[in-house]
Every structure is written in C-alpha cells, then in structure tokens.
C-alpha positions in Angstrom: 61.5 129.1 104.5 60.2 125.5 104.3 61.7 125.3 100.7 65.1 126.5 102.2 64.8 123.8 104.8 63.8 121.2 102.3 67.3 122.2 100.4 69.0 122.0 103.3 67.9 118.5 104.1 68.5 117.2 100.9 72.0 118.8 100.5 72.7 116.5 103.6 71.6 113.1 102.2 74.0 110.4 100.7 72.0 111.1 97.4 73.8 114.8 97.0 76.8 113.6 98.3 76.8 110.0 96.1 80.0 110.4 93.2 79.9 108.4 90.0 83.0 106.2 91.3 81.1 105.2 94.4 78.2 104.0 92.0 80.7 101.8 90.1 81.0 100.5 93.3 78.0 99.9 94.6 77.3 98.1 91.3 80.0 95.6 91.9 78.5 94.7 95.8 75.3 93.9 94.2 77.6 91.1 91.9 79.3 90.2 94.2 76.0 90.1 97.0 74.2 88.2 93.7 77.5 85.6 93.3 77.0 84.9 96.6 73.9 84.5 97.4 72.3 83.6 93.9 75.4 81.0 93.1 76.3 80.5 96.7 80.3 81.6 95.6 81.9 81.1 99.2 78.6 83.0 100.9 80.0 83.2 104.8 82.9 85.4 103.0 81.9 87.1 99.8 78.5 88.0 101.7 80.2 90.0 104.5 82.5 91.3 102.3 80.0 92.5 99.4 77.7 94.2 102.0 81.0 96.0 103.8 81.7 97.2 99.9 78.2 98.3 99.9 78.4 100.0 103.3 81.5 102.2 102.9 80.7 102.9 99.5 77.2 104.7 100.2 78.2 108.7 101.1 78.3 110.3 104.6 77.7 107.0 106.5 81.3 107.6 108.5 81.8 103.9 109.3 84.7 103.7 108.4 86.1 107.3 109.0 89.1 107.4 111.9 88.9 109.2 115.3 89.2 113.1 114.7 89.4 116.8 116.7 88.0 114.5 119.4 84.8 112.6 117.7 84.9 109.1 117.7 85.5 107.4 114.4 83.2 105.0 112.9 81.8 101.3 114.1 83.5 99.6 111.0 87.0 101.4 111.8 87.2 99.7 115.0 86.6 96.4 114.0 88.8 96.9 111.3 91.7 97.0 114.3 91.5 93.3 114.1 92.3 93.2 110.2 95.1 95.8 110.9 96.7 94.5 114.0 96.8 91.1 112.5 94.7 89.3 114.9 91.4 88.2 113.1 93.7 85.7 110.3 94.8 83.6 113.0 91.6 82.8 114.6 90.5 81.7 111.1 93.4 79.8 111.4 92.4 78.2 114.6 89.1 77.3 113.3 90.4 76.0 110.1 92.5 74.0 111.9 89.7 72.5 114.5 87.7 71.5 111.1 90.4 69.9 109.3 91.4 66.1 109.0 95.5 65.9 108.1 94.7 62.4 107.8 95.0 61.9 104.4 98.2 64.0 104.2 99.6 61.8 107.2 98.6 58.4 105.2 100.4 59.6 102.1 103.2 62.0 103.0 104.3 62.6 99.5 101.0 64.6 99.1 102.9 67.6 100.9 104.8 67.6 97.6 101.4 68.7 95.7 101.2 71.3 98.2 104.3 73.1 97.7 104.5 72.5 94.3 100.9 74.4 93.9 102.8 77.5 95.9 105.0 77.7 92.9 102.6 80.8 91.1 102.5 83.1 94.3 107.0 83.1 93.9 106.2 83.3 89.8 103.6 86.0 90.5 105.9 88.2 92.4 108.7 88.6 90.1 105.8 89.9 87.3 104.6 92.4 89.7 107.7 93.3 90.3 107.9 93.8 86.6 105.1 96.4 87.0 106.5 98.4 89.0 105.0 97.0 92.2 107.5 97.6 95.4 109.0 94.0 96.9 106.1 94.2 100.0 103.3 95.1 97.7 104.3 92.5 94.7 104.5 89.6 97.8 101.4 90.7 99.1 99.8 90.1 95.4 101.1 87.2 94.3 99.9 85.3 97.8 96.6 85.3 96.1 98.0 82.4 94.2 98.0 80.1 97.4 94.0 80.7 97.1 93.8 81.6 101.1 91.8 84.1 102.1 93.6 84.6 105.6 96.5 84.6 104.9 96.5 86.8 101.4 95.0 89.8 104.8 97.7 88.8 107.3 99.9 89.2 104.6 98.9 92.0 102.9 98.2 93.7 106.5 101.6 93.6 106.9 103.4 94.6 103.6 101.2 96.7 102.1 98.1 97.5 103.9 96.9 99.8 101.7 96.1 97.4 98.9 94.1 94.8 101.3 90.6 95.8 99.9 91.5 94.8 96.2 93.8 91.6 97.3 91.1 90.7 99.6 87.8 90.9 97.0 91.0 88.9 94.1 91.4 86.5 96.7 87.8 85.6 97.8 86.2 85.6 94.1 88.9 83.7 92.7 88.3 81.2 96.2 84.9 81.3 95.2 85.3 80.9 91.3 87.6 77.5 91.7 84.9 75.3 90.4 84.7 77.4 86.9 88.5 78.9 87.2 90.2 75.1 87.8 88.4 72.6 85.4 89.8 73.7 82.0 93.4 73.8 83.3 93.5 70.5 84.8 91.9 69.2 81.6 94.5 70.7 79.1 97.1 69.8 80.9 95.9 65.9 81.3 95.4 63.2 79.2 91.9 61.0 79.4 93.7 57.7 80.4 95.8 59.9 83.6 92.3 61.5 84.3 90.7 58.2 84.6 93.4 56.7 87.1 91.6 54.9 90.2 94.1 55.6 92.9 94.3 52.8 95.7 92.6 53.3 99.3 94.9 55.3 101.8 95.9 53.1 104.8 94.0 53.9 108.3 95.7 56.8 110.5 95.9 56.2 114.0 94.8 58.8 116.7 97.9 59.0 118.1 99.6 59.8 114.6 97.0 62.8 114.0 98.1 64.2 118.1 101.7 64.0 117.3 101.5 65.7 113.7 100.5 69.3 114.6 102.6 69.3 117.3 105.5 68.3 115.4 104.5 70.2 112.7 104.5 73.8 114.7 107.8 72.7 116.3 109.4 72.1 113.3 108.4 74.8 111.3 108.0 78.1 114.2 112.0 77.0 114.0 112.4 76.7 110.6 110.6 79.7 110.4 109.4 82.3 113.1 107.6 84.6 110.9 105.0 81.8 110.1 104.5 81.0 113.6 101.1 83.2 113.9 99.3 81.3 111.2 100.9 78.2 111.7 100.8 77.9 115.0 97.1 78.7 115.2 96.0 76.1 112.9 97.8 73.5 114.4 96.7 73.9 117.9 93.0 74.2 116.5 93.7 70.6 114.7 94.9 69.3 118.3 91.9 70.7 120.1 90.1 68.2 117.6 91.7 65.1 117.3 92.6 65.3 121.2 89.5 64.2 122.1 89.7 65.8 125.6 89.2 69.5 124.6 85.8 69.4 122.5 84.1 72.3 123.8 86.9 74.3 123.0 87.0 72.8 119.5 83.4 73.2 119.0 83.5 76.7 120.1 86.8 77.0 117.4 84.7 75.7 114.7 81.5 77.4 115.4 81.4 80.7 117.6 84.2 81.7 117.3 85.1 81.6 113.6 82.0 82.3 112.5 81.9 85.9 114.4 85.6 86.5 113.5 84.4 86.0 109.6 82.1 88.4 110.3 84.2 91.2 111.2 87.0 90.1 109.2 84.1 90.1 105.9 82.6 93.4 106.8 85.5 95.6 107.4 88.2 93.9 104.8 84.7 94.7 102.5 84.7 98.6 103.8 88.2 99.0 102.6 87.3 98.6 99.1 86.3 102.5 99.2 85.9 104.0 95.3 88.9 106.1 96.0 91.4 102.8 96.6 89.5 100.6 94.6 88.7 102.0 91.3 92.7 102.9 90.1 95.0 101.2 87.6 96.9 99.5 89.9 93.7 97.4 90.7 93.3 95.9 87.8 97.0 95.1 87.5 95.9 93.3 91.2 92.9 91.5 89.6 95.0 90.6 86.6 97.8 89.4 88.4 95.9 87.5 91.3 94.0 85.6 88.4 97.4 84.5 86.6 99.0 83.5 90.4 95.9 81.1 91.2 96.2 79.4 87.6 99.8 79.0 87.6 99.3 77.4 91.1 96.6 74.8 89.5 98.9 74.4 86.9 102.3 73.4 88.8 100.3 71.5 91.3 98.8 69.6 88.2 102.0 69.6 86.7 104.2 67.9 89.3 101.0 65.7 89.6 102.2 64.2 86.6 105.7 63.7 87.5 104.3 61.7 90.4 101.6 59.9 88.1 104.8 58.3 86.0 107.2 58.2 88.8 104.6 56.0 90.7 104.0 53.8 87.6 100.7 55.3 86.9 99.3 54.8 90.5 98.7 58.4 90.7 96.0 60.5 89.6 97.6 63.7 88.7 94.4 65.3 88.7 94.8 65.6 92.7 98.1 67.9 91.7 95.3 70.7 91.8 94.0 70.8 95.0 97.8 71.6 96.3 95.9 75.0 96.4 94.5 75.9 99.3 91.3 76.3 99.0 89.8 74.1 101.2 87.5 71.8 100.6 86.5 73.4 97.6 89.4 72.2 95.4 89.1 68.5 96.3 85.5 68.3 95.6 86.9 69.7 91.9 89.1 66.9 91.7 86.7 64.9 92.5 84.4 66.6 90.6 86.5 66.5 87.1 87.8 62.4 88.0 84.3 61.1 88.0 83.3 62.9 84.5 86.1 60.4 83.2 85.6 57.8 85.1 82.2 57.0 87.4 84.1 54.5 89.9 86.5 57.1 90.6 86.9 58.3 94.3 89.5 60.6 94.4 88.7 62.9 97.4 90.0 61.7 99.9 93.3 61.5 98.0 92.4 65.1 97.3 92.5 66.0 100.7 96.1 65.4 101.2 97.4 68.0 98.5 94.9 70.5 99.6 95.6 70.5 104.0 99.4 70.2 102.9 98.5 73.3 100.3 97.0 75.4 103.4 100.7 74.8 105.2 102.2 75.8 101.9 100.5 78.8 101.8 101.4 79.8 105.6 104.6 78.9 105.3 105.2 80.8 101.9 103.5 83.6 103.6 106.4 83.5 106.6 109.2 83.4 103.7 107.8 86.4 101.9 106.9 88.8 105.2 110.8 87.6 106.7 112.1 88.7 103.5 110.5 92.4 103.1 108.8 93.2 106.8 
C-alpha cells in the first residue's frame, strides 16, 4: 500500500511528466538567466523573460494553461492579456518616452535620416521570409526585429501573428542585448580609419520650448500620416511631454519608474512563458533566429551606410560611425558608437551625436511598425 502511494505521488510530479524538448528548454533559460545576470545582457528584460521560459517550461505547473470546463486558467495566462490585447507595448512606450532626451535629434534634424535609413533591414527582411514561405503577417512580424525594439517587435507580432511572439520576442531581446558584440565588426568593415576618427562639432543648445513643441507636433503629424502607429507613437510622445513639461513630474517619475518597471515585469514573464517546447523548438524558429539576426545587421549596415553618404555630403563633418545607432536600441547603440569612435580616436565624443540617430531610430521603428500592421492587419 505505501509503495502504491509512493508511485502514485511520483507519477504526479513534474519529474515523470518532464519531456526531453522541455529540457532543451530549460537549458536555454539558464543561458539566457546566465547572459543576463553573469554579462548583465539587457537584465530588466532577458531576466523576466528567461525565468518565464523557465516557468512554462517545467511540467504540470498550469501557469499558463487557459480557463477550462469551468477551472480558472493559470496566473501567467492572465497577465499575458496585456501582451495579447496589445496594452503592455505602449506603456513601455510611455516610459521610454518620459526617459528620453530628443534633444540631439531636434539640434540636428538630418539625424532622423540615420533613423530611417537603419529601418531599411526590417523591409529587406520581409521579402526573404517571404521567400521561406513565411505568410505576409508573420514575415512583417519577423523582419521588425531589425528595428532592434523590443515593444514594438510584441505589439507587432501580437497583432500579425501571435503565435510566433515567444521566438520573435527571445530574437529580439538577445540580439538587443548582444549589440555591443553583434555591431562593432560591421561598423568597422564598412569604415575607413580616417571616417572612424572624425571629431564631429558640438550640437547647438535646444530650447525648452523646442523639446514641448516636438512631440506634440510629432504625434500630430504622424497619428495623420499614419493611424495605425498612433498607439506606439502616441504613447511615447506624451511620456516625452510629461518630462520636458516641467509641470507634470510626478507623473513622469511614476512613467519612468513604477510604472514601467512593473509593466516589464509582466510583459518579461509572460512574453517568456510563451516560449513553450512545443512552439519553440520547430524549424520555423530557427528560420526566426536566422532571419532576425540578418534584419538587425542589415539595419547597422544601411544606417552605417547612409552614414557615409552624409560623412562626404557634409565634407567630412560627419562621423558615419553614428549611421549605426539609427537602430533603436536605446541607449545601448550610442554608447557603441561611442564606444568604437574613441578606440580610433581618444578625443572623440560622439554620443551625444549618437543620440540623434538612435531617438529618431525608435520613431522609425513605430512608424515602420504602423506601415507593416496597415498593410496586412
């Protein structure tokens, strides 16, 4: 009788139930927990979302099982509602937007040029996943990876092809978090020493009154231009005028702290839980890795690219180094430019120049997002 019982219990633990698959990817959290943690690789993000892999990966735990015959579902499938209805994105957005300076893209307009130029490998992207077979929503919901933002790669993908947002999602956040190792050798092969070592004059001084008027002219402008971007959009700018308002800062600093940091909690964690062995580990996710990888270097490519254009269009005023940061990974891609300028040359300050490309890059990437979901929602 007790060894019957024993049985019994043990049938019922995750360690009967556990399948090789879901081993695999339990494996992977651990990287991906290590890479964060370890290497601090974007840790408020890749944490969450390693330890949601983790979770929904280990058998019989029902987080992230649906309501059924009556029971409730599980803790992680509610807060996934916020993924799925398309509301946790724009509160990043929001809080983004309350921590970000459009200074320097407002003292050098032309920068907004980087930006969209750096958009180019999320269009190029699409067309190859359409070449592998990849349906229109699905193949635009892949190659947004290459705009390197998190947010808007799960709005996105939410609303094309929701069943792919666990391996866009863990694409898009390692290759976030990998920028400093991904980004280095392709802005050096495609520059020269002497461009690399370009000092780049100081931007002129941005009045508060310049940095009130941009968002709001900015979400006019482009909600009319282009409705479907209006969520993301929209959000960030009216975060960016809670800050440089000056009237609103406990709203800002609840924008930039509270807020976002419990929405990228539940936006980690559950985005993480969808990452279950049986979507994850399939041919078409490694197509997703592939392809995610090739859209974020052909964006650092055309950004650094057009960079150039500008470098000899300018006379050789511009650094096209700063060409990479029209990604928009922010700040992480301008303290890479920075990063790769000073190697060449030690006097060289090319952050804040940096900036510009990279804010303009995180409009780029909302509004390519708006293009792609009026186009195939």
């Amino acid at each position: 009788m007790l060894l019957e019982i024993l049985k019994e219990f043990l049938l019922g633990t995750g360690f009967a139930a556990i399948t090789f698959k879901e081993v695999i990817m339990i494996i992977i959290s651990f990287i991906l927990l290590y890479l964060a943690i370890k290497k601090e690789y974007e840790p408020l993000l890749l944490a969450p979302i390693a330890f949601g892999m983790l979770l929904t990966n280990l058998p019989l735990g029902g987080l992230m099982a649906p309501p059924k015959d009556g029971q409730l579902g599980g803790l992680l499938y509610y807060l996934y509602q916020g993924v799925e209805l398309g509301i946790y994105p724009p509160l990043i957005f929001l809080g983004v937007g309350a921590m970000t300076d459009f200074g320097p893209l407002i003292a050098n307009p032309k920068s907004i040029l980087l930006g969209a130029a750096a958009q180019f490998g999320i269009f190029i992207t699409f067309i190859g996943a359409v070449a592998l077979k990849f349906t229109g929503p699905e193949a635009a919901s892949i190659g947004i990876i290459g705009g390197a933002d998190g947010p808007t790669a799960l709005y996105l993908t939410s609303r094309l092809a929701p069943h792919l947002l666990g391996p866009i999602a863990v694409a898009a956040y390692s290759y976030m978090a990998l920028v400093p190792i991904i980004q280095p050798p392709i802005m050096k092969a495609l520059t020269t020493e002497e461009e690399r070592k370009v000092v780049m004059e100081q931007l002129r001084p941005v009045s508060k009154k310049e940095k009130i008027i941009f968002p709001i002219l900015v979400t006019v402008f482009v909600v009319l231009f282009l409705p479907s971007a209006a969520p993301l959009v929209g959000m960030l700018m009216m975060g960016n005028l809670f800050r440089e308002s000056g009237v609103v800062d406990r709203l800002s600093n609840t924008v930039q702290n509270e807020l976002v940091n419990i929405v990228t909690i539940f936006l980690g964690v559950t985005v993480g839980a969808t990452a279950s062995a049986e979507t994850f580990l399939s041919p078409s996710t490694i197509k997703i890795i592939v392809l995610g990888l090739i859209a974020f270097s052909i964006g650092t490519a055309t950004g650094v690219l057009f960079g150039k254009i500008m470098h000899k269009a300018s006379g050789g005023k511009i650094n096209p180094l700063i060409g990479a940061a029209g990604i928009s990974a922010v700040p992480m891609a301008a303290r890479v430019v920075q990063k790769v300028g000073q190697e060449e040359n030690p006097g060289n300050f090319l952050l804040m120049h940096a900036m510009g490309p990279n804010v303009a890059g995180v409009i780029g990437s909302a509004v390519a997002a708006g293009l792609l979901l009026m186009f195939f929602s």
